[in-house]
C-alpha positions as a Markdown table, in Angstrom:
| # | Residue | x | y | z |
|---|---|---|---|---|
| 1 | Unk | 0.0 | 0.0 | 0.0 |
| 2 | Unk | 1.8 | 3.5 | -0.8 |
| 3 | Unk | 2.8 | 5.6 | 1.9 |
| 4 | Unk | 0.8 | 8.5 | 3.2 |
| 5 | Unk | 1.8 | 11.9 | 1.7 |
| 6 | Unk | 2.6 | 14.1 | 4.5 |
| 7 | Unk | 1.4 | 17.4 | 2.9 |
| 8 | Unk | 3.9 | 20.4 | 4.4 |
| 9 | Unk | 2.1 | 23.0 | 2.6 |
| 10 | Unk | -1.2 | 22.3 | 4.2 |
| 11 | Unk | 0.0 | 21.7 | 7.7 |
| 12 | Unk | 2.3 | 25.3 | 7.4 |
| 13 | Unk | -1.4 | 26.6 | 6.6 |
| 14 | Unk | -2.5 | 25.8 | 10.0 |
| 15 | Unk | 0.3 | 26.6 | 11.7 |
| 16 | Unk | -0.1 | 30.1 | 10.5 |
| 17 | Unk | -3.6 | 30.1 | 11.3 |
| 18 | Unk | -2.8 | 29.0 | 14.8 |
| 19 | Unk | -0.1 | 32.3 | 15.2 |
| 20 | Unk | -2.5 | 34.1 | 13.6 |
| 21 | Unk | -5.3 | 33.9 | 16.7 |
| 22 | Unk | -2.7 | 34.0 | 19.1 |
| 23 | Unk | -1.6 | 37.4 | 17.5 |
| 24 | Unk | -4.7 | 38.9 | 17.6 |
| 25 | Unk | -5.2 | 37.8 | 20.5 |
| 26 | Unk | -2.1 | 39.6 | 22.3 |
| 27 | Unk | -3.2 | 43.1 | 20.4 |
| 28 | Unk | -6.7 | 42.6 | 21.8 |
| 29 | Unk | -5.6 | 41.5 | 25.4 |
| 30 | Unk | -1.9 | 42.7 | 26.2 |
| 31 | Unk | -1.5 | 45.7 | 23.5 |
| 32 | Unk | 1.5 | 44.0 | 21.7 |
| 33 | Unk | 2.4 | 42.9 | 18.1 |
| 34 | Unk | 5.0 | 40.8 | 17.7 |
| 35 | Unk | 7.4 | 42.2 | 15.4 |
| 36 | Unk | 10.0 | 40.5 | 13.1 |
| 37 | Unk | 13.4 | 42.1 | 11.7 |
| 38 | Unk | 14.9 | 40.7 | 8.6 |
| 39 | Unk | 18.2 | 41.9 | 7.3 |
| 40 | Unk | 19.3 | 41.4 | 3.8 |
| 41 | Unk | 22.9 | 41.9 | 2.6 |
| 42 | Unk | 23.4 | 42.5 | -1.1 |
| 43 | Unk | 21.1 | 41.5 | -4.2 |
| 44 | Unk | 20.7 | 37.6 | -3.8 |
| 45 | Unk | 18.2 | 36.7 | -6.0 |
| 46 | Unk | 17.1 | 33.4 | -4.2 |
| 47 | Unk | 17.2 | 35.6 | -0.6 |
| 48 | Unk | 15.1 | 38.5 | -1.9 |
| 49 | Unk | 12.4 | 36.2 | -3.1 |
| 50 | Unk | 12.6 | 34.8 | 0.0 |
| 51 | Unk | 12.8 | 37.6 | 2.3 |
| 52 | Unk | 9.7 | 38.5 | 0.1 |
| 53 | Unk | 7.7 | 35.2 | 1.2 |
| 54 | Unk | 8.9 | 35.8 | 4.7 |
| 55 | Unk | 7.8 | 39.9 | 4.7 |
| 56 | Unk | 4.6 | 38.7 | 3.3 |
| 57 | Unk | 3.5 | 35.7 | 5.0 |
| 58 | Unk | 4.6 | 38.0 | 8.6 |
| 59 | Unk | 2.1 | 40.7 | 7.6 |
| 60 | Unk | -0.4 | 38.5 | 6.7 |
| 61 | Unk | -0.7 | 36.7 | 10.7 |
| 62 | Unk | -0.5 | 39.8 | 12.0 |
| 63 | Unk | 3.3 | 40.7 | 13.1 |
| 64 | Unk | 4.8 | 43.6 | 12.4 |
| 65 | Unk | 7.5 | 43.0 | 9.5 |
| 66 | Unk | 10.6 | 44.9 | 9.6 |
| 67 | Unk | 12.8 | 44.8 | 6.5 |
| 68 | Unk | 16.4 | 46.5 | 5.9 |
| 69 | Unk | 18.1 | 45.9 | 2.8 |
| 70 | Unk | 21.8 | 46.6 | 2.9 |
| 71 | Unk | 24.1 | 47.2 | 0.0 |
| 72 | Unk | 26.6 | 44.3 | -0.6 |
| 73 | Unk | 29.4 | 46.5 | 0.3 |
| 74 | Unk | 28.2 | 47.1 | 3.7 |
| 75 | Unk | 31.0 | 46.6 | 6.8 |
| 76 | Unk | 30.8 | 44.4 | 9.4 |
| 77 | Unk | 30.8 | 47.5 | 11.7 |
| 78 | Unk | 27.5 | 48.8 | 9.7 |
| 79 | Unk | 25.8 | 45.6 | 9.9 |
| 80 | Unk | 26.6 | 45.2 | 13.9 |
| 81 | Unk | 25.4 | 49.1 | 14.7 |
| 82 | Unk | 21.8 | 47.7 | 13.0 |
| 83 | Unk | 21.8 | 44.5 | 14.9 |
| 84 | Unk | 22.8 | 46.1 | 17.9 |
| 85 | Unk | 19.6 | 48.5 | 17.1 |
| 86 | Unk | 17.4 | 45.7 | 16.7 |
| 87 | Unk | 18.1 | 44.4 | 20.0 |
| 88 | Unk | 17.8 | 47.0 | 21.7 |
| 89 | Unk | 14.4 | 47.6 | 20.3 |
| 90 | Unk | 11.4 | 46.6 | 22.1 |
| 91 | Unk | 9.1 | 46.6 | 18.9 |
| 92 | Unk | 11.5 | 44.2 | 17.6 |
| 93 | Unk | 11.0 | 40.2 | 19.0 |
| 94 | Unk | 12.9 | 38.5 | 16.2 |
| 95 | Unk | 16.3 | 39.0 | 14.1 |
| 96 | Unk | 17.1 | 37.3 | 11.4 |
| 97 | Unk | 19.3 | 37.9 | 9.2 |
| 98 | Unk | 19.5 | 36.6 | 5.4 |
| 99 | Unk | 22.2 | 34.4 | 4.4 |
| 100 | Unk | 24.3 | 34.0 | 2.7 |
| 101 | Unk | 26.0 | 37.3 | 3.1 |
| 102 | Unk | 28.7 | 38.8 | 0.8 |
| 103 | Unk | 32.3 | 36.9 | 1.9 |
| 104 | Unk | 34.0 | 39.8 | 3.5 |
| 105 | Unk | 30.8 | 39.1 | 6.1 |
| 106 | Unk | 31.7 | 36.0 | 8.9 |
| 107 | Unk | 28.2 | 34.3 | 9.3 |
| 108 | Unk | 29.3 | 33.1 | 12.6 |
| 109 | Unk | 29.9 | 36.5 | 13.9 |
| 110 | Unk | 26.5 | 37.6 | 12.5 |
| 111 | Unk | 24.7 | 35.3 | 14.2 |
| 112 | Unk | 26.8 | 35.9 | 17.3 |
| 113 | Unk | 26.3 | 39.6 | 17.6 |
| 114 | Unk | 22.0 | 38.6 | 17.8 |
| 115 | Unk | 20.7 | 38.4 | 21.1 |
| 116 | Unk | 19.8 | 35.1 | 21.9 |
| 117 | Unk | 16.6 | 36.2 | 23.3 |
| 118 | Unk | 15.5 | 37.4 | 19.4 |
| 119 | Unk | 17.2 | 34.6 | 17.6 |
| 120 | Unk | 14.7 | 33.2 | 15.8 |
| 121 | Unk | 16.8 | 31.4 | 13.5 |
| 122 | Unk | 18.1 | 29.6 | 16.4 |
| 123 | Unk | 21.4 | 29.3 | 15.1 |
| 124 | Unk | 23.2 | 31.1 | 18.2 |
| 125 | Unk | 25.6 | 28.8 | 20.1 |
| 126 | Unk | 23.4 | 29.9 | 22.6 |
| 127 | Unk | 20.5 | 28.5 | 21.6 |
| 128 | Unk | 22.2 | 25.2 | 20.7 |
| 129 | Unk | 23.8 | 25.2 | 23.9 |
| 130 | Unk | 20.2 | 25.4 | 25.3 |
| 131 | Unk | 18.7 | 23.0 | 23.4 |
| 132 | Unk | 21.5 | 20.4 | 24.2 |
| 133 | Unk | 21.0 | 20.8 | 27.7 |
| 134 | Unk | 17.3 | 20.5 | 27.7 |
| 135 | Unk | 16.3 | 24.1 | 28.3 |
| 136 | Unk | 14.4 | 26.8 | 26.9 |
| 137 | Unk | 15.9 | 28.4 | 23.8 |
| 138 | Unk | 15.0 | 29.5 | 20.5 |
| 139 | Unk | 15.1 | 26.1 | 17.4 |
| 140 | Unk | 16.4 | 26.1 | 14.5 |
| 141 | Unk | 13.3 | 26.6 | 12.1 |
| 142 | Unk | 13.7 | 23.5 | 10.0 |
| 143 | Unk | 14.2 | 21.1 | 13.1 |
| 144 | Unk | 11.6 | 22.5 | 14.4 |
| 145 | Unk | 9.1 | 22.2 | 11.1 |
| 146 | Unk | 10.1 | 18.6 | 11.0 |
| 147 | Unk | 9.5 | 18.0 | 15.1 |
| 148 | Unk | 5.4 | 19.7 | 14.3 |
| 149 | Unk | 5.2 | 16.7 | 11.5 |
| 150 | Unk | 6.1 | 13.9 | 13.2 |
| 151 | Unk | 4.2 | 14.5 | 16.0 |
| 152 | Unk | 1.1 | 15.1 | 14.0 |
| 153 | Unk | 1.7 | 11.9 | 12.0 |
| 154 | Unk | 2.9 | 10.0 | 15.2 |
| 155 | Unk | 1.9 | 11.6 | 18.2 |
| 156 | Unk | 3.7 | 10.0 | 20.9 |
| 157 | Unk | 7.2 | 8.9 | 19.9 |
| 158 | Unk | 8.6 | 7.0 | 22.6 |
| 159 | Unk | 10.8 | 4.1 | 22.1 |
| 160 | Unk | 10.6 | 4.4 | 18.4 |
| 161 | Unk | 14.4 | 4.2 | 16.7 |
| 162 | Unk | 15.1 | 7.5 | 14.6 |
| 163 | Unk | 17.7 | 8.2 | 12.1 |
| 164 | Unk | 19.4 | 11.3 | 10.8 |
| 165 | Unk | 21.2 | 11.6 | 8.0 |
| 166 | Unk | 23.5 | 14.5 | 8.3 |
| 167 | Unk | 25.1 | 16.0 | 11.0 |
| 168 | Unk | 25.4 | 19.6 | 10.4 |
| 169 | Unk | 24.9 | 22.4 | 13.3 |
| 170 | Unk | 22.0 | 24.1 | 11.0 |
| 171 | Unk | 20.0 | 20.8 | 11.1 |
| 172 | Unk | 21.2 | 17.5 | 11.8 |
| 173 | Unk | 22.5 | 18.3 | 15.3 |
| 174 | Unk | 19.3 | 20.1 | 16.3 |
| 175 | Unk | 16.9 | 17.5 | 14.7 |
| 176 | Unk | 18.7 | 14.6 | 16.8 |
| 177 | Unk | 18.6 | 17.0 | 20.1 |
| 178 | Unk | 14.5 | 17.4 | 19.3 |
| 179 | Unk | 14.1 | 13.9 | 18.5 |
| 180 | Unk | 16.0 | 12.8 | 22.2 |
| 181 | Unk | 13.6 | 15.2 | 23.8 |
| 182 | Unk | 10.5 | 12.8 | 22.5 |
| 183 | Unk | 11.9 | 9.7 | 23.7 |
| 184 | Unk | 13.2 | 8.2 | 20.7 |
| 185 | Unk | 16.7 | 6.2 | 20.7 |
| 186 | Unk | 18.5 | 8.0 | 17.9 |
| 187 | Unk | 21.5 | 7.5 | 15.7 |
| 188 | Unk | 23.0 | 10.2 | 13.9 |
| 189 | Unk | 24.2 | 8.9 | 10.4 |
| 190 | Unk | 26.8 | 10.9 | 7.7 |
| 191 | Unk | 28.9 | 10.0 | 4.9 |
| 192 | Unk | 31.2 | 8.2 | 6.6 |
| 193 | Unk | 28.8 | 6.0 | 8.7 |
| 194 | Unk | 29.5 | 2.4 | 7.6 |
| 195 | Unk | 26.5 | 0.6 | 6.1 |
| 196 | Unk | 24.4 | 3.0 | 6.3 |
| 197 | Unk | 21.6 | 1.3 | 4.4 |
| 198 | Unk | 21.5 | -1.2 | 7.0 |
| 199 | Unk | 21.7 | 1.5 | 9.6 |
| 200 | Unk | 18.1 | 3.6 | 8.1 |
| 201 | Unk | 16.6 | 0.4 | 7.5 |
| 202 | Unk | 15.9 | -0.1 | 11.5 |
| 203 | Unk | 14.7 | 3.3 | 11.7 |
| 204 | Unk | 10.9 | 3.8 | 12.4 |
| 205 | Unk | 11.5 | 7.7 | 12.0 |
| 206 | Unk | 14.1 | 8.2 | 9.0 |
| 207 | Unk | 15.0 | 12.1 | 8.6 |
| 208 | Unk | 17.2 | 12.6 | 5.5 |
| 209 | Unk | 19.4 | 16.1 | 5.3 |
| 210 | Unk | 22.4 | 15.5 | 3.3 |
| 211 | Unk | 21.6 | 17.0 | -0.1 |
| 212 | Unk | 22.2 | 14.0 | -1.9 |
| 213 | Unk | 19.6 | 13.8 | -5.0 |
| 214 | Unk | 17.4 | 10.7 | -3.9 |
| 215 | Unk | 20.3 | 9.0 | -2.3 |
| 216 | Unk | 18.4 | 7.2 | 0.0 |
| 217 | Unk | 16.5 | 3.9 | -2.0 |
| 218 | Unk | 13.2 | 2.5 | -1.2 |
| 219 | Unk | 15.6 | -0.9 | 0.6 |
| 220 | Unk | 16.9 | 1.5 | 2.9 |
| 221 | Unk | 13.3 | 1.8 | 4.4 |
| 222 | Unk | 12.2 | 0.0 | 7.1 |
| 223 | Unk | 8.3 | -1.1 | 6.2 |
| 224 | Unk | 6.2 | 1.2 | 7.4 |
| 225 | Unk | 8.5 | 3.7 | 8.6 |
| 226 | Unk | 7.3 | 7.5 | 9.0 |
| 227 | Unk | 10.2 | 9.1 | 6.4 |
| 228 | Unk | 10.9 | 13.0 | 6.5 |
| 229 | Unk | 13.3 | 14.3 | 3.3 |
| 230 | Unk | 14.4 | 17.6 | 3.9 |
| 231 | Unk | 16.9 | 17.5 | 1.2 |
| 232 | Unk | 16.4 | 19.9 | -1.8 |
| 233 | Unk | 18.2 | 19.7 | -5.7 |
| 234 | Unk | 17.2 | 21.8 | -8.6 |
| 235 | Unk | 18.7 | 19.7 | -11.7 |
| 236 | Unk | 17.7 | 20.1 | -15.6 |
| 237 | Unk | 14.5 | 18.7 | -16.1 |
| 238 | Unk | 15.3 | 15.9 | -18.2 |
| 239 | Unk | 11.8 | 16.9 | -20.2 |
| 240 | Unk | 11.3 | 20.6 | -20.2 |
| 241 | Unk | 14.6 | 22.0 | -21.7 |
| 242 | Unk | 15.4 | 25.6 | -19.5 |
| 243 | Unk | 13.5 | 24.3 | -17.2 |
| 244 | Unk | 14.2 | 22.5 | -13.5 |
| 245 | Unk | 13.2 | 19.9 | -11.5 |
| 246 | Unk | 13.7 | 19.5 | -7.4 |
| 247 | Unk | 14.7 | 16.7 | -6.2 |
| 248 | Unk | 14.9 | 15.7 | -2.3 |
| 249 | Unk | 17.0 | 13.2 | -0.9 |
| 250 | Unk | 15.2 | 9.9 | -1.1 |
| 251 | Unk | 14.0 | 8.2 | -4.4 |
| 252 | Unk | 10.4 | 9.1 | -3.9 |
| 253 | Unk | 8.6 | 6.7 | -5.7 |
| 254 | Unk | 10.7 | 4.0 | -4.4 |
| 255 | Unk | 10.1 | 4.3 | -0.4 |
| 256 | Unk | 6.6 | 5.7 | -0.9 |
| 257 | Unk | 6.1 | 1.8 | -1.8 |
| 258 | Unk | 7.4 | 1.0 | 1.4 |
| 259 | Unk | 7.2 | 3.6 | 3.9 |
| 260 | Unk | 4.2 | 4.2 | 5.9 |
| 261 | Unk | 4.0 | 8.1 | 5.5 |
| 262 | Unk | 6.6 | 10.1 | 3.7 |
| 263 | Unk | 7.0 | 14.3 | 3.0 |
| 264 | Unk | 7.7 | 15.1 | -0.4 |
| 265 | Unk | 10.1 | 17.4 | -2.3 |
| 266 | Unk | 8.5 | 20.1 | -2.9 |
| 267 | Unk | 5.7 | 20.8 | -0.8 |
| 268 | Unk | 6.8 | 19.2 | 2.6 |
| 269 | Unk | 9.2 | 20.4 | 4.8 |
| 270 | Unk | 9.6 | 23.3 | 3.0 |
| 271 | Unk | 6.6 | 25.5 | 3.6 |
| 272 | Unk | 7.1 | 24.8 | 7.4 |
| 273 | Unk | 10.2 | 26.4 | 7.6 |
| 274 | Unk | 8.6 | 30.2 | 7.7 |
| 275 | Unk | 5.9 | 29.4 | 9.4 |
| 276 | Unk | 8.7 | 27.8 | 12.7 |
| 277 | Unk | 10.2 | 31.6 | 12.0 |
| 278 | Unk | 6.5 | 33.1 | 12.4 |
| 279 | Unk | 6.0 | 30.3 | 15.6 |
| 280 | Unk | 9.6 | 31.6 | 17.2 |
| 281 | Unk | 9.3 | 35.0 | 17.1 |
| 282 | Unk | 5.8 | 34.6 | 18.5 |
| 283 | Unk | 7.0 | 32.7 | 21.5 |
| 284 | Unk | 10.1 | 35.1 | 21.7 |
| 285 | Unk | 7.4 | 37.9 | 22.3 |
| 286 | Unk | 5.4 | 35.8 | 24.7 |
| 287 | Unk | 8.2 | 35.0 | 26.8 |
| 288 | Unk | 9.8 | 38.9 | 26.5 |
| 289 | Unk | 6.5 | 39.6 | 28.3 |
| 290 | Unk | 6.2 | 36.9 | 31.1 |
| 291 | Unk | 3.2 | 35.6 | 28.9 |
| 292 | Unk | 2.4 | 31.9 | 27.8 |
| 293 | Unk | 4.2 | 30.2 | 25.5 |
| 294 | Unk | 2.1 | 29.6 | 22.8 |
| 295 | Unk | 1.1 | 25.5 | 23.0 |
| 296 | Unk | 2.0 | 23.5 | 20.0 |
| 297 | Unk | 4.5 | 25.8 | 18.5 |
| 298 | Unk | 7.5 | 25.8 | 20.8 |
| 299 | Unk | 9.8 | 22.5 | 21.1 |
């Protein structure tokens, strides 16, 4: 029987409905909107059209959006004097800022110079710090996208075995961390794990981020297995010359013949990835207030 499609897009729907009543809900009650900074660097194509989605998908739950576009020659002392700004402003609950940035820019000192408290990309060492320990911090918005699926299409994941392939600080790292904090018994897989078939196919929650065009094959599933691909190629279309095709990291058709529910590429993890940005910098606000965290957004 083919596998469940877990639909991203739909879910991410939700989820901004969800942060959309809670919004309105602190204007009407408390006075506040939560408000969200995003810096771009330069003239990125990819970033402005996403800084776009994010400026536009912010307004439209609510939050106030705060955009500064910076020219590419920008220095890192410019750049710090606006972060330092941001943080310093009350009206402001989340900083992000756009990457990649032009290579006289350090990305770890960008991230560095946010405050914690308003890093909504949760990419501070702070904030992984936190979320190693078990304490409140600020997720990584991917992770964190992937954690609202599973528990949707699983509830309850004690016990179950989980793999992750890939092991990067952006995701891998935090999506193992997440996974711990649910109970599961996990393994983090890379490229140099040996037989790593054999390792994904005892995983009842397989998470693939290595950016790897459909490396993972439908015999690397374990039948019935719940499979998240977070991985994202754009390659030729092999029948629409000038045009692309994305490709995640596992064969699609192949484990939707075996898994049990599967996301796929596009239209899965994906759209969630805003909307964890949206759900951050709401409970960033909430918890600059003493308020309640929002329930069901937070890790």
């Amino acid at each position: 029987m083919p596998a469940e499609i877990i639909d991203g897009k739909a879910f991410a729907d939700e989820v901004r409905g969800q942060i959309a009543g809670h919004v309105a809900r602190l204007k009407a009650e408390q006075g506040i909107t939560p408000g969200l900074a995003v810096v771009l660097v330069g003239e990125d194509p990819a970033s402005e059209v996403y800084v776009a989605a994010k400026h536009r998908q912010t307004v439209e739950v609510g939050m106030a959006s705060f955009e500064h576009k910076l020219p590419a020659d920008t220095s890192e002392a410019e750049l710090f004097a606006l972060i330092d700004r941001l943080n310093a402003d009350p009206a402001v609950h989340g900083i992000l800022c756009q990457f990649p940035v032009p290579d006289h820019l350090d990305e770890r000192r960008v991230v560095a110079r946010i405050d914690p408290a308003k890093d909504v990309d949760g990419l501070s060492v702070v904030n992984a710090g936190l979320l190693a320990s078990g304490e409140k911090g600020l997720v990584s918005c991917t992770p964190l996208g992937c954690l609202m699926l599973l528990r949707d299409r699983l509830g309850d994941m004690t016990g179950l075995n989980a793999v992750v392939i890939g092991r990067s600080n952006l995701f891998g790292k935090p999506m193992a961390q997440l996974l711990l904090r649910e109970n599961c018994t996990v393994t983090i897989a890379h490229s140099r794990t040996r037989n790593l078939p054999e390792v994904c196919a005892r995983a009842d929650i397989l998470v693939a981020a290595v950016g790897r065009a459909e490396m993972v094959k439908g015999d690397w599933v374990k039948p019935g297995a719940t499979v998240i691909d977070v991985g994202i190629t754009r390659l030729p279309h092999p029948d629409k010359p000038g045009k692309s095709k994305l490709l995640g990291d596992v064969d699609f058709a192949e484990a939707a013949q075996v898994a049990a529910a599967i996301t796929p590429v596009p239209g899965g993890v994906g759209p969630m990835t805003i909307a964890c940005l949206l759900a951050n910098t709401l409970t960033a606000c909430c918890r600059a207030h003493g308020l309640p965290e929002p329930e069901g957004l937070t890790a």
